[in-house]
N, C-alpha and C positions, 0 to 999 in steps of 0.2 A: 737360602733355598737350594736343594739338590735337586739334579737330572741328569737321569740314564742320559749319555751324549757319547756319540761316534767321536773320538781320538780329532779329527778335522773337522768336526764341528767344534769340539773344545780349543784347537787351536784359535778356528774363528773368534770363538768368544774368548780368549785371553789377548788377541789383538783389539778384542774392543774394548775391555778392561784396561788395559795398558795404555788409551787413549788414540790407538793406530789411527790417522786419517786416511790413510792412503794406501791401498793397496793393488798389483797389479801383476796378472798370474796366467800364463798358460798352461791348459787343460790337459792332464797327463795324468793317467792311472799309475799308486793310488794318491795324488797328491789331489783331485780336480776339487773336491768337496767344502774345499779353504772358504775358495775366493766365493765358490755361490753360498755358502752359508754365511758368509762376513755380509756383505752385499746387503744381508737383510737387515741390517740393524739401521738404526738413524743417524743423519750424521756424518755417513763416514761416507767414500769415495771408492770402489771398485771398478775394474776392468779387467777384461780378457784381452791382454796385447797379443800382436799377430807372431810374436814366437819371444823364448825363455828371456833374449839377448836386452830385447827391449822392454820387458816387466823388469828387467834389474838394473836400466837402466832411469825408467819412469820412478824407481824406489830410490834408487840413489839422488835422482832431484831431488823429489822431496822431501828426503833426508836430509839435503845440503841448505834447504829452505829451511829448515828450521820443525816439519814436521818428523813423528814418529811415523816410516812407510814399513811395508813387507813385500817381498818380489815370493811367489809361490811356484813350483816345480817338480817334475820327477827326478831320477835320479839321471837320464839321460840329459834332461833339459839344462842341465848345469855346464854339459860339454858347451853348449851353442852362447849359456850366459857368460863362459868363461872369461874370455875379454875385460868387459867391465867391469867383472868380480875380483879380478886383481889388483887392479887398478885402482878399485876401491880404497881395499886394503891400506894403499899407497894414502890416499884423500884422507880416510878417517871420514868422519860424519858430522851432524851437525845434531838433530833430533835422528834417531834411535831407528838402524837400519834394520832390520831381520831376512834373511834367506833361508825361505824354508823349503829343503828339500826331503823328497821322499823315495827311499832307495826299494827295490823289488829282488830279494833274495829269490828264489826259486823261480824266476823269471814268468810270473804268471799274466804278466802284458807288457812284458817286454821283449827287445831283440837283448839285449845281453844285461849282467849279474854286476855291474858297475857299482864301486866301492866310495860313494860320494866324501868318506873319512879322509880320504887321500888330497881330495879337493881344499880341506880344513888346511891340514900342513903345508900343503904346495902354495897355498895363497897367503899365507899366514893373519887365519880366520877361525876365531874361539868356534869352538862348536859344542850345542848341546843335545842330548840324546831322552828325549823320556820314556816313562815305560807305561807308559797307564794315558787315559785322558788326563783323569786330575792333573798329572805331571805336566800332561802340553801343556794344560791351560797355565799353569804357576810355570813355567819354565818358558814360555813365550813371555810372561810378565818380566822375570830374571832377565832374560836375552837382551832387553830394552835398558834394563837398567845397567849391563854389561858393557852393552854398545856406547851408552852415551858417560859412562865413566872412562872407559880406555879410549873411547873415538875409534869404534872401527865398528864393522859390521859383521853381525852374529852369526851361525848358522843355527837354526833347528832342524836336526836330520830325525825323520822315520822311516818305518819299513813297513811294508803293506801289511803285516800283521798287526800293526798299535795302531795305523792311520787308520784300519776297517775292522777295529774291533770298538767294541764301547764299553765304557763302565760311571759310573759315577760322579758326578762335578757338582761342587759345590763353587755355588755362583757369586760373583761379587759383585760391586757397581764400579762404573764406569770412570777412571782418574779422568780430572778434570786437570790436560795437559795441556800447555800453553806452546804458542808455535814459540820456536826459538828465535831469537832477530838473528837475523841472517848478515856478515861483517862480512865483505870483499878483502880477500885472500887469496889472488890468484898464485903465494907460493905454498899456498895448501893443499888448493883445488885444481889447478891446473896445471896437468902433469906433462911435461916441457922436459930436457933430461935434467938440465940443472937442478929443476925442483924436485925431481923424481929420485936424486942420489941422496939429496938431503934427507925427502919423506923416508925412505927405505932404511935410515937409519935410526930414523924414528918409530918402524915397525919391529924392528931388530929388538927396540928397546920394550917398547910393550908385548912381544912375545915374552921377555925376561920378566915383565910384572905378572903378566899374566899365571906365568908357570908358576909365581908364588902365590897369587891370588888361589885358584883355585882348589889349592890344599886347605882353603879352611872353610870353603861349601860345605854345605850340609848336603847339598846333591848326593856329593860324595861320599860317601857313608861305610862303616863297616859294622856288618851284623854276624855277633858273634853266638855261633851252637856249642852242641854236644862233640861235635866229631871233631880230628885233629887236620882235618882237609880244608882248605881255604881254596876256593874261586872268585876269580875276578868276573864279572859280565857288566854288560849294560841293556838297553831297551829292553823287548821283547825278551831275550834270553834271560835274563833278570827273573823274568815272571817264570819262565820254564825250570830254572834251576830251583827257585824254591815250590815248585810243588812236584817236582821229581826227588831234591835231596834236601826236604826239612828240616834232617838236624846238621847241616855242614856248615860252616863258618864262608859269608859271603861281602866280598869288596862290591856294593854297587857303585857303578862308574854313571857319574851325569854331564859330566862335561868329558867325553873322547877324545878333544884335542881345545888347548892342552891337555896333559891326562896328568892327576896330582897323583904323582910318581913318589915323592916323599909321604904321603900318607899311606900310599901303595905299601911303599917298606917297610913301615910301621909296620904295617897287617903280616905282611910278609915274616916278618922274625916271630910273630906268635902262632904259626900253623906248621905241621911238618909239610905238608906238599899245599905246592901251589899249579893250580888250575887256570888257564882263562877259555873260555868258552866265549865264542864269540862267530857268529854268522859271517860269510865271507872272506875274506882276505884278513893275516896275523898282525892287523895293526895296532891292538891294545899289546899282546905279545911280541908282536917285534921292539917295537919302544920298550919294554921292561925289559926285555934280553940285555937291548943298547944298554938299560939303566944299571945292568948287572945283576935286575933279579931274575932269582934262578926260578923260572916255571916251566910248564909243559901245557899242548895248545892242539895248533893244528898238526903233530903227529897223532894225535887219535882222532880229529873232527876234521869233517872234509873240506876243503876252500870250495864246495858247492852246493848250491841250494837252500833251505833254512835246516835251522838248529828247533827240534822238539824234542817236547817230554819223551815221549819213548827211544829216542834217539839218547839222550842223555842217562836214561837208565839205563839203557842196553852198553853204556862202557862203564860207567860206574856199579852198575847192581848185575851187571850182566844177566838182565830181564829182555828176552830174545823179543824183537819187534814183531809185533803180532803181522800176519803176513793174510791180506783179506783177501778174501773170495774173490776171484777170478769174474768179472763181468764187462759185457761186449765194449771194445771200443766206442766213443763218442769224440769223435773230430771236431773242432767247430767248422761252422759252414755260415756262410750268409745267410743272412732271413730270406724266406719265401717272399716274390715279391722286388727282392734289392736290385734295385736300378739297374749295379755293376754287372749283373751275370751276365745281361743277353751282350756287355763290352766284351767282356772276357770268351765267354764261347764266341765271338767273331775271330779274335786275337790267335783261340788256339785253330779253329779248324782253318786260317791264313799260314796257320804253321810259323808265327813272327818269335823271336826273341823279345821278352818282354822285361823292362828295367823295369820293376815296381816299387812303391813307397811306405811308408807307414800310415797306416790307416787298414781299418775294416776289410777295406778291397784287398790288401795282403794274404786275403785268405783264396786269393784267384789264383795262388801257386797251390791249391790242393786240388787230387782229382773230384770226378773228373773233367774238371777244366783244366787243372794244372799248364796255365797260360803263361803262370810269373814265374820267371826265370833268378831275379836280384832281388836282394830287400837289404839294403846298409845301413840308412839312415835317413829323418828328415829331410825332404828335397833332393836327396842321393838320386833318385832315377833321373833325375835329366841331366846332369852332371855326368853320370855313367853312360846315358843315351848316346850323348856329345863324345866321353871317350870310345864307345864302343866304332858310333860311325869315322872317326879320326884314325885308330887304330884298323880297321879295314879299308881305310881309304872312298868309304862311303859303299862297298857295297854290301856291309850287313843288312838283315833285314830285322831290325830292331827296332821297337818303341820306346817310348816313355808312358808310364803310366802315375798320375799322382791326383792327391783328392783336393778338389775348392780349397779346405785349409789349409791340408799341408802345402800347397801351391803360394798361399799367403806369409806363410809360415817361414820357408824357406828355401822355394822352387824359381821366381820369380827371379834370382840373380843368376840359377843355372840358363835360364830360360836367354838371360839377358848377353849371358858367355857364348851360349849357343847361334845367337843371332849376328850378334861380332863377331865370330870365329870362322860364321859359315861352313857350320856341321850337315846341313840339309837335316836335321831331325826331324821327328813326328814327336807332337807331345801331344798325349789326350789326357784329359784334365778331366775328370768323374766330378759332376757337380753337384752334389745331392745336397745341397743349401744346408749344409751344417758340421759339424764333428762330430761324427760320427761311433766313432770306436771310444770317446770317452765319457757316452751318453749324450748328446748332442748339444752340447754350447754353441752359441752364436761365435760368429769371427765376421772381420770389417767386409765382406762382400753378402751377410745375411741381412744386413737392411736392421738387425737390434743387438743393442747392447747388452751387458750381462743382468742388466735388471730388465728386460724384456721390453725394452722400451724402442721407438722408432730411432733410427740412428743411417748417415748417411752411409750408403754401400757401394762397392768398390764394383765397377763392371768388369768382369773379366776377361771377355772380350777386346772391351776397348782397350784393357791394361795390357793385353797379349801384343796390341797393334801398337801400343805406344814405345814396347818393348823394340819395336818394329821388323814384326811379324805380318809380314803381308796377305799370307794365305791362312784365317781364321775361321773356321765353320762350325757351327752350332746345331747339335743334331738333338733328338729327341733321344736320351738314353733306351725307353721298350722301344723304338724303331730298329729290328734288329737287323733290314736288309739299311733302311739308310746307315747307320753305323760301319756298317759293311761297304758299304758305296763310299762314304768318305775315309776310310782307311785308305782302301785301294788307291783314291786321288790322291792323298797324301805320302803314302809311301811311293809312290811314282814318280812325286819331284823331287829338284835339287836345293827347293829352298825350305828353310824350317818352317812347320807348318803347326797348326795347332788344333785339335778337336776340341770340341767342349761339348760332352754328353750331360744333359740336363736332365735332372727327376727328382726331385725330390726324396729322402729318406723313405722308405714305407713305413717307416714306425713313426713321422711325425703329423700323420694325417690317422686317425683314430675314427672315421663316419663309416659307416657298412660299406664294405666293396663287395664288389662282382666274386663269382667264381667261376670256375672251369670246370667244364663237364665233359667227360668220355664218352663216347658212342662209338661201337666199331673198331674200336685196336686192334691192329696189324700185329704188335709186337715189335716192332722195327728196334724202339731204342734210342730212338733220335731226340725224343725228351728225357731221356736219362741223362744226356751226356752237359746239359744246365746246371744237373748238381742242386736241383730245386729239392730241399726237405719235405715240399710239401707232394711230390711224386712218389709213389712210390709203387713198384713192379710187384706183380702179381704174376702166377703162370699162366692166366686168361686174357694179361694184359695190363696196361698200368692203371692206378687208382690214384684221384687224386683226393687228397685231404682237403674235406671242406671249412675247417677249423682253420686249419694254416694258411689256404691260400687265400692272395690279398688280388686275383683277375687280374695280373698284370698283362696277360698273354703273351706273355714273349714263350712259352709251351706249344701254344697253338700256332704263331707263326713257326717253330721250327718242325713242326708235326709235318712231314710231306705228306699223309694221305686226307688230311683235313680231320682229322677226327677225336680233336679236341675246339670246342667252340667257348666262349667267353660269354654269360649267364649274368641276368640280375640287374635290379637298377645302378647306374654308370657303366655299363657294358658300347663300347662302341660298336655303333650300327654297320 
């Protein structure tokens, strides 16, 4: 049987083919689609851990137990899993590991263009690359059977163009995969240095199989044309180079590290020019320089962004890139409605410097609110809150700002630095009961698991006070003067303090709301400055969209003449 299936849906179904029990993933655009589509099948075992470090770490158990697991990721998330990815390495496996990450060329939700390729070699960890669903799916199957012949643990890397595009799968059933018995090994498994000089000579040796393995994939492949031009690619570019240059001779690469460098050469003496084309950073082309073959690379393609068709003609056919019509900016913005705004316009009109995090709320550094000052990384604002008050000696006037998950995620030890160090910080902690920026997954303080089921939840209050943080206040996120009252208390003392603005997502309650009605506009402007999409200025005055807006009223508390009121059944009296 065939079906249309998104790239991360076919990965799912090649971890359920391949007999995966175990799987365990944090939610990161575009990798998040794994773990909620695996989840559905019978049988098997999912979870959203509270960040990358501990999904790779709950895969490597079960790995060592005897089962086939997969840890699921972005292309950032592999920084934080890095740790016990090495490590790994070091261990080897028992039943059949996979690490599937998904990297974001053109950084379309991401903070930075991170080369997960680099993660393969630095760890010394096979990595596979596919270009299509069908490939995930059979190339997730491969990975398993890779993992548990060398004993190590696979990579499968995409890129937000093959993980969100879809094509074709042809389905299979399910290996009937037996757990491994599990043999006590602690000079395998437990890595101590004596055992760890031994293992790493052990990995030393399986990189040398591996590099001869490889050349005789059929992954690897070379598809020979009409023209005397040979390119090397892999994934997504793969598919770009043959419907840009269909009669040119093409090396597809399926396994990027190792890279079967002798087949490579093979190809190499039957073309006059060699080509590699390849998205981000010369890692297929730097190793073949290393190897001696002679190509050319990233002197004509940029180390940024993605590689397309018309990009690829425009140096090959020199077919100038169509240059489109000019149409108005579109910034994103938060939903009408979202919790965080009436946070954020307290933040700026207090005039505070604001650490922000990753999450949706990252959009509180645009006008005009433009209240967020920082964005580095996961859990990075209170870490930076801490150094900002340290490096002033306590008198900046900084916060922290970060969301329920990422707090879970990876906030929770800055949180814990700051209370031992005694920085006096403020951290407000935006609670909107979910993840929000990568379609709303559950995480351990939403009360369900990733199958939507009840599950126990983490208070975060209590967990702030156990952190022990003495001064803990819990405000209503649309309450915009209380939010403002506990600021104020909070920035005035010297011990670290914590908010916790509570609301709910507005997109996960779907029942009719209220709206907001104009009568009498002054023009002032003082609802402008919310950054609400659903406002918007007229020369009479403002109008508000009744389509968009969800009657949060945080418009009409900052209205000083009164003359926006809040409309409709659930309207507070």
């Amino acid at each position: 049987m065939k079906e249309l299936m998104l790239t991360n849906q076919a990965v799912a179904r090649g971890a359920y083919e391949a007999g995966v029990r175990v799987l365990s993933a944090y939610p990161g655009t575009p990798s998040t689609e794994i773990a909620e589509n695996f989840v559905k099948y019978d049988g098997v075992y999912a979870e959203w851990a509270p960040n990358e470090k501990v999904a790779v770490e709950v895969a490597a158990g079960a790995a060592v137990a005897g089962a086939r697991a997969m840890a699921c990721m972005k292309h950032v998330g592999v920084n934080v899993a890095a740790d016990p990815l090495f490590t790994a390495a070091y261990t080897g496996v028992n039943g059949g590991l996979v690490i599937v990450v998904a990297d974001d060329p053109g950084m379309h939700s991401s903070q930075n263009e991170q080369d997960s390729r680099y993660y393969a070699r630095s760890a010394h960890i096979p990595m596979l690359e596919p270009s299509d669903a069908q490939e995930a799916k059979d190339y997730v199957k491969l990975a398993y059977e890779i993992s548990e012949k060398f004993d190590t643990p696979v990579f499968l890397r995409l890129t937000t163009r093959v993980a969100h595009s879809r094509s074709v799968v042809e389905l299979g059933e399910p290996e009937d995969v037996k757990l491994r018995p599990y043999d006590k090994s602690p000079a395998k498994y437990a890595m101590m240095p004596a055992n760890a000089i031994v293992r790493h000579r052990v990995v030393e040796e399986r990189d040398c199989e591996l590099a001869s393995y490889v050349n005789g994939l059929d992954i690897n492949r070379a598809e020979y044309g009409k023209s005397r031009v040979g390119i090397v690619c892999s994934g997504v570019v793969y598919q770009y180079v043959k419907e840009a240059l269909p009669s040119v001779n093409v090396f597809k690469v399926g396994s990027v590290h190792p890279l079967p460098i002798k087949a490579i050469q093979a190809f190499a003496q039957k073309v006059s020019q060699l080509f590699v084309i390849e998205e981000l950073e010369p890692f297929i082309e730097d190793a073949l320089k290393a190897a001696g073959i002679k190509c050319r690379g990233k002197e004509i393609f940029s180390l940024q962004g993605e590689i397309s068709v018309a990009k690829i003609l425009e140096k090959f056919d020199r077919v100038p890139i169509p240059v489109p019509d000019k149409v108005p900016g579109r910034p994103p913005v938060m939903c009408a409605g979202c919790p965080h705004r009436g946070v954020f316009y307290v933040l700026n009109k207090l005039k505070l410097t604001v650490n922000g995090d990753i999450g949706c709320y990252t959009l509180g550094a645009q006008p005009p609110l433009s209240a967020v000052d920082t964005v580095l990384c996961m859990g990075a604002s209170v870490g930076m809150a801490h150094g900002f008050k340290k490096a002033t000696k306590g008198a900046s006037h900084n916060v922290a700002v970060i969301g329920d998950s990422t707090f879970l995620h990876s906030g929770v030890t800055g949180l814990i630095n700051a209370v031992y160090n005694e920085s006096g910080i403020t951290l407000i902690i935006l609670d909107n009961s979910t993840t929000g920026m990568t379609g709303h997954q559950d995480h351990p303080a939403t009360g369900k698991n990733l199958k939507g089921e009840p599950a126990p939840a983490v208070l975060l209050d209590d967990l702030c006070r156990a952190c022990g943080v003495k001064d803990v206040a819990v405000v209503d996120a649309y309450d915009i003067a209380a939010v403002e009252k506990a600021v104020k208390s909070a920035i005035a003392s010297d011990e670290v303090s914590v908010i916790i603005a509570q609301r709910p997502c507005v997109l996960l309650d779907k029942s009719p709301k209220p709206k907001a009605e104009v009568n009498g506009c002054r023009n002032c402007g003082k609802c402008m400055k919310l950054g609400c999409p659903a406002i918007v200025k007229t020369d009479s005055g403002i109008r508000i969209d009744p389509i968009q807006c969800t009657g949060c009223g945080q418009c009409a508390q900052v209205c000083p003449f009164g003359c926006i009121k809040i409309i409709g059944e659930g309207a507070e009296k």
